[in-house]
Every structure is written in structure tokens, then in C-alpha cells.
N, C-alpha and C positions, 0 to 999 in steps of 0.2 A: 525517107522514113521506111521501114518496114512495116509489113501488115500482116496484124494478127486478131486474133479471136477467141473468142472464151467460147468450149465444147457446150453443145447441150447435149444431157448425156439422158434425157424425158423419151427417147425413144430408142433407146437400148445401146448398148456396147457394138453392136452390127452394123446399125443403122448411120450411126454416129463415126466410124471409122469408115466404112464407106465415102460420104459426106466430106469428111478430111480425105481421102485420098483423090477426090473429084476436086476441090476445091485447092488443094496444093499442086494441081496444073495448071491452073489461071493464077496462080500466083502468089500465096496463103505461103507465110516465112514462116508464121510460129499458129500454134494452135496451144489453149491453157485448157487445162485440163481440172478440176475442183475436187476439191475435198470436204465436205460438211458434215452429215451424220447421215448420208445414204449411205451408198456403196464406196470402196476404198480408191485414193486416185491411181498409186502405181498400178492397179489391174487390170483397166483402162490404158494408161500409158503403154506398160508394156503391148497390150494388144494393137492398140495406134503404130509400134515402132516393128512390129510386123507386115499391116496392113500400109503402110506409107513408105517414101522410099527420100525426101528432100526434105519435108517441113519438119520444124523445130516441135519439139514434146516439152509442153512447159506443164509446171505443175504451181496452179496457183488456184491455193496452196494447200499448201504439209502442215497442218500444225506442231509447232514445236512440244507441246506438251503431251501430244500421243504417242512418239516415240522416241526411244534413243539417239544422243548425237551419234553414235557409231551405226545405227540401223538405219538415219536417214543417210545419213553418206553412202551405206552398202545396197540402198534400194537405188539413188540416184543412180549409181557406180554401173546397177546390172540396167537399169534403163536406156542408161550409156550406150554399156557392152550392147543390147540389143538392137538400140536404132544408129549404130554407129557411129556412133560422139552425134546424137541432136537433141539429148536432152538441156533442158533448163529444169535447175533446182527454187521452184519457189517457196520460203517461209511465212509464215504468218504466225500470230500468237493468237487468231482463232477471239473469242470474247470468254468470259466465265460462267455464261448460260451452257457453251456446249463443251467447254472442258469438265468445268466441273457437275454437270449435269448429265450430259450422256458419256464422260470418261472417266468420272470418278478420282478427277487427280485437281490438286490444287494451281488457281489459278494465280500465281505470283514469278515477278521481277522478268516479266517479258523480256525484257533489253537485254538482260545481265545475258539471260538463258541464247537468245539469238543469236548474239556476239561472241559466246561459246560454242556454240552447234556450229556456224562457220567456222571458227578455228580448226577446230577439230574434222568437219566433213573434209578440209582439205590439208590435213594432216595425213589424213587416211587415204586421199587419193595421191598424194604425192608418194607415198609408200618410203619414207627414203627411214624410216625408225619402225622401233616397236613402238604402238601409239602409245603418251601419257599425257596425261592434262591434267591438272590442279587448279580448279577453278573456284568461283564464289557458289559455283552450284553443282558443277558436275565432275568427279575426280573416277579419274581412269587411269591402272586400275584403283580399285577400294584399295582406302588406305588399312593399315594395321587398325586394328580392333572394330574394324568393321567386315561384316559375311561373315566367310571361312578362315579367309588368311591365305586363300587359295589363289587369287587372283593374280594373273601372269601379263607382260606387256605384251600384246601381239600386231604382227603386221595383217591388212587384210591379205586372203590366201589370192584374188585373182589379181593382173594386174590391171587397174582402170584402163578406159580407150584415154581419157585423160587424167591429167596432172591437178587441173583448174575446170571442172563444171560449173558456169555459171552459173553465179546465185543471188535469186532475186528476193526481195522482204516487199512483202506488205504492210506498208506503213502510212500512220495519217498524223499521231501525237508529233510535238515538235520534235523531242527527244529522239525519238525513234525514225523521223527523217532524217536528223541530224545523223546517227550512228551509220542509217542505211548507206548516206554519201560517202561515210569515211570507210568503209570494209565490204562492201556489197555490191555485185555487177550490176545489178538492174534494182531498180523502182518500182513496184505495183499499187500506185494509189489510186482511188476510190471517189467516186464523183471530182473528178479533178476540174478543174473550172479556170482553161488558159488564160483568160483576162486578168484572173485573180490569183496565178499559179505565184510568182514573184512576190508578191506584197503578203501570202499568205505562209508558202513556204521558201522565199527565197533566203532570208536569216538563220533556216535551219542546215537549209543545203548549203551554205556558201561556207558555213562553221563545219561539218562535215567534209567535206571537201578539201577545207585546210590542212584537216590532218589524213587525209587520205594517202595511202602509198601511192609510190612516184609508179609501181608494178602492176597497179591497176588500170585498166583501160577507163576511160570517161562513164561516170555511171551513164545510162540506158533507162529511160523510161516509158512504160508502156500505159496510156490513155487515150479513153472514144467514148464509144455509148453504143446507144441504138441507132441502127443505120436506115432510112428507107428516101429514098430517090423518088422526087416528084412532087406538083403543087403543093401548097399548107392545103388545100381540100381533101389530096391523096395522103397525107404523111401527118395529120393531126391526130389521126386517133393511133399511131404508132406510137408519134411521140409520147402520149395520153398511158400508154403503157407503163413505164418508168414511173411513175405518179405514185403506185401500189409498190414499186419495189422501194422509191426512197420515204416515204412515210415509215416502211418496216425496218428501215436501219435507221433513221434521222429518230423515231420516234420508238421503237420496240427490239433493236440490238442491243439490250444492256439497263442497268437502272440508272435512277435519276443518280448523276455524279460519274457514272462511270460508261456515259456511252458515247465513242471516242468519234461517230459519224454524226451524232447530234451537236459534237464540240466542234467538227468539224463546219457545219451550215453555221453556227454562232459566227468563227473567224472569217467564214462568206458574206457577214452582215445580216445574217435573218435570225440571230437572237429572239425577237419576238416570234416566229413564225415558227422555229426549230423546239422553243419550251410550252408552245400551246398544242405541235403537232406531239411529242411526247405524252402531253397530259391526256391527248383523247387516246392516243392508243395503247397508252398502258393502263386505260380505263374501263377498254374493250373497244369505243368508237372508231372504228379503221378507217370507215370510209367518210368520217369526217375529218379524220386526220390528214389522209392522202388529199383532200380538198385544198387544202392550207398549202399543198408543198408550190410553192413559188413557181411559175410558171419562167421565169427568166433563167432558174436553177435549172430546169427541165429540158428546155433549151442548149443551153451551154455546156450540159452534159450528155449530148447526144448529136447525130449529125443525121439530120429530117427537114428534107429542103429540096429544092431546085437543083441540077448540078452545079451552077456558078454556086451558088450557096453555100453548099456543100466543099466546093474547093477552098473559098473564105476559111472556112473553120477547119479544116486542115492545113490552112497556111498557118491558122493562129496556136493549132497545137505544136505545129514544127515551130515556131516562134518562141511557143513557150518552154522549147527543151525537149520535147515527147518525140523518140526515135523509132517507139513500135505504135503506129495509132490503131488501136484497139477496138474494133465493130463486132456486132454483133444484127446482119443482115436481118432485115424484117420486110414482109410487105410483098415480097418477090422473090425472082430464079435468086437464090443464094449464089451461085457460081458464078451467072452473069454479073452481078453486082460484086462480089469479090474481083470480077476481071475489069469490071470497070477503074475501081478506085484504085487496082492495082497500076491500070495505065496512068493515072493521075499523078501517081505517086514519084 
């Protein structure tokens, strides 16, 4: 497996590249990079693909709904150009509290729109036409009696470092695992839980995968947690951390009906636990919410243990498919513990 890690970006753009170019000498493959409703992720990226000289620059993710499929192609394209072919393009369709609440654009047909935005990102890095698309959602260019009438096919002006920037979806509905298998280089899902990775999403991925081009490499997926090395005396109240982050997506990502990380814990089997943790925190009750989240869920999505332990659950994510296992150091020297699990690996 390869090993990577979600940026925290809490102590500035500086500090944080720094960090990544210390930590991609002990052995750090990919670094992800976020996008929410702070600051932007290529700006960041870019700065990473200065400051670093090996590790991959992933972006997970890009909402598809903040910008153009031809703007996300030509942002990946220059991230490219800058860190010398080690970008990764991540998508996600983000939820409808922050598209449509802090971007003011509707939030409809994720799937349709994703499956598009790929076509097209690498329509545009292949450069071999002036780009057109006619889709169920995005037609480039505007057709007649729409705009001007002005609207011309063009190639992008530079030439990408590649042809094919991989590209990853965040994805947890069935649907949209299914799709990510069949046209997508990589996987980024989200409390992923290897015991339960096959019974939950293996009927979407094996359908996915069917119709997959023969031109694609084996999708790629990337899943961990929280990482801290040492007795359950030293690494309890690490794990304890996670607690407050899945109460706020299992219980306050979305409303009732439409929160895809609450649907998620149901198909884990804690239906009861996932519509009472909901109920307190869209009620205001946080920290009785985050009380409820299953301790065996907290567990399985984090790696907080002994080092024999710790190996265990890295065997079980390589078992269950996961080729980037994804940590997020806590507790200690980050670079030490990156070097560690880098040897293990």
C-alpha cells in the first residue's frame, strides 16, 4: 500500500508545506489536500507543488458544483504543470448545505454531473480536438439560442504534463460507488470500515467494475483514520477525538432523508444509533450525540493501538482493497510515525 494523509491546513499554508516536505522524506506518497468553505484547495496545492519535490498533491476534494468542467480540468492541468505530473484530481459533490448555502447554485444530479466533468477533464487533457460535449447537463459550447451565439470549440492553449491525471470521486451512495468503479481512478470514501467494506459496498463495486474500460488501471482506494501508536491508556483519548467529528457528519451533514454519512452507519448496522445520534444534533444536543456514536465504529475507523495492533488493521484494510491507507498522525513526532508505518508497509 501506499501512504497518505489528509493536509491540515489550522496552521497556515507555511506551516503546512513545510510539514509535507519533512514528512515526504520518511516516506509520505500522497498528501489530500481539502476544500470546504475556507480557503480554496488549488492555492494550497499549487504552493505544496513548489515547496515539495516527490509526494503526490491530491485534492480531496473539488466540488463539482463550484466550478466549470473545463476550469476543473485547467486548474488540475496547471497543478500538474507545476508539481511535474504529481497531481491527483479529487471530486466530490460536497452536500446541499454548502453548495447551496455558501455557493448559491443548486444542488442537483450529482452523478449525472461527475460522469460528465470526467469526460470532459480528459477530453481536455488529451488535447487531440477542439473540446465539445453535449450532455444531460453540461453542453460545450452553448448550443444556438443560447448566450451570444458566439460561442467557438477550443483547444486548451498549454500542453498538459499529462494526457490522463488521475481522478479520484468521493463517494459513499451505492450509485455513485457503482459509477466511481466503472470511470474513475481512485476511491475516496469516508468512514470506511474493512470488515464491513464487501458486504456493504461490494455489489456496487463489482457492478462498476463490469463495465469498466479494459484502458483503466484497477481502481485505487484510499482509507485510515486517526493514527496514534501506543497502550489503550496512551491512545484512548485520541481515538475519543473522532467521536465529535462522526456525530457531525453521521448526525448534522444534511437533513433527515438526505444525509448520505447517516445512510451510511444505517448499512453498518447502527440504524438505531445513527437516527437517535441525528435527532440530538439537529436538535442542538452535540455532545449527546457524539455520546451515542458506537465505540466499535470508532475503532474500525481509525488505527489507535500497540504496533502489533496497528499492523492487524493495516492487514485488514489491504484485505479489503485500500492501496493508499490514509492516517492522519496524532499523539506524537508526525514524521517519526509517518516513518514508522512507512517501514511496515
Amino acid at each position: 500500500m501506499k501512504l497518505s494523509m489528509p493536509l491540515s491546513y489550522a496552521g497556515g499554508f507555511a506551516e503546512s508545506a513545510r510539514q509535507t516536505a519533512e514528512l515526504e522524506k520518511v516516506g509520505l506518497d500522497v498528501v489530500w489536500v481539502a476544500e470546504a468553505y475556507g480557503y480554496d484547495a488549488p492555492s494550497l496545492m499549487g504552493y505544496l507543488a513548489a515547496k515539495t519535490e516527490r509526494v503526490e498533491i491530491g485534492a480531496a476534494i473539488l466540488p463539482i458544483y463550484s466550478r466549470t468542467p473545463t476550469l476543473i480540468a485547467m486548474t488540475a492541468a496547471g497543478i500538474d504543470a507545476l508539481s511535474g505530473g504529481r497531481c491527483l484530481l479529487g471530486l466530490g459533490a460536497s452536500g446541499p448545505q454548502v453548495i447551496e448555502g455558501f455557493h448559491g447554485v443548486p444542488y442537483d444530479r450529482p452523478l449525472t454531473r461527475t460522469r460528465e466533468i470526467i469526460e470532459v477533464c480528459r477530453n481536455v487533457w488529451a488535447r487531440e480536438a477542439p473540446l465539445t460535449h453535449d450532455g444531460a447537463v453540461y453542453h460545450i459550447p452553448l448550443p444556438e439560442g443560447q448566450g451570444t451565439g458566439l460561442g467557438k470549440a477550443l483547444k486548451i492553449i498549454g500542453h498538459p504534463v499529462r494526457a490522463r491525471i488521475p481522478i479520484w470521486v468521493a463517494a459513499l451512495g451505492q450509485k455513485n460507488v457503482a459509477m466511481t468503479a466503472e470511470v474513475a481512478d481512485g476511491w475516496l470514501p469516508l468512514f470506511f470500515v474493512a470488515e464491513k467494506a464487501k458486504d456493504v459496498f461490494g455489489p456496487a463495486l463489482e457492478a462498476g467494475t463490469a463495465k469498466r474500460d479494459a484502458s483503466l488501471a484497477p481502481l485505487q482506494i484510499a482509507a485510515g483514520g486517526l493514527l496514534a501508536i501506543g497502550e489503550e491508556s496512551e491512545v484512548a483519548g485520541i481515538r475519543e477525538l473522532g467521536r465529535a467529528t462522526a456525530a457531525l457528519y453521521i448526525g448534522g451533514m444534511g437533513a433527515k432523508g438526505q444525509n448520505f454519512y447517516n445512510a451510511l452507519a444505517c448499512r453498518y448496522g447502527y440504524e438505531k444509533e445513527a437516527t437517535e445520534i441525528q435527532d440530538l444534533y439537529l436538535s442542538g444536543q452535540k455532545e449527546q450525540a457524539a455520546a451515542l456514536v458506537p465505540d466499535e465504529l470508532l475503532e474500525a475507523t481509525s488505527l489507535c493501538g500497540p504496533e502489533g495492533y496497528i499492523k492487524e488493521r493495516l492487514a485488514a484494510f489491504a484485505e479489503a482493497g485500500v492501496t493508499h491507507v490514509n492516517i492522519t498522525p496524532v499523539g506524537g513526532d508526525p514524521v517519526a510515525m509517518i516513518e514508522k508505518v512507512r517501514s511496515w508497509l
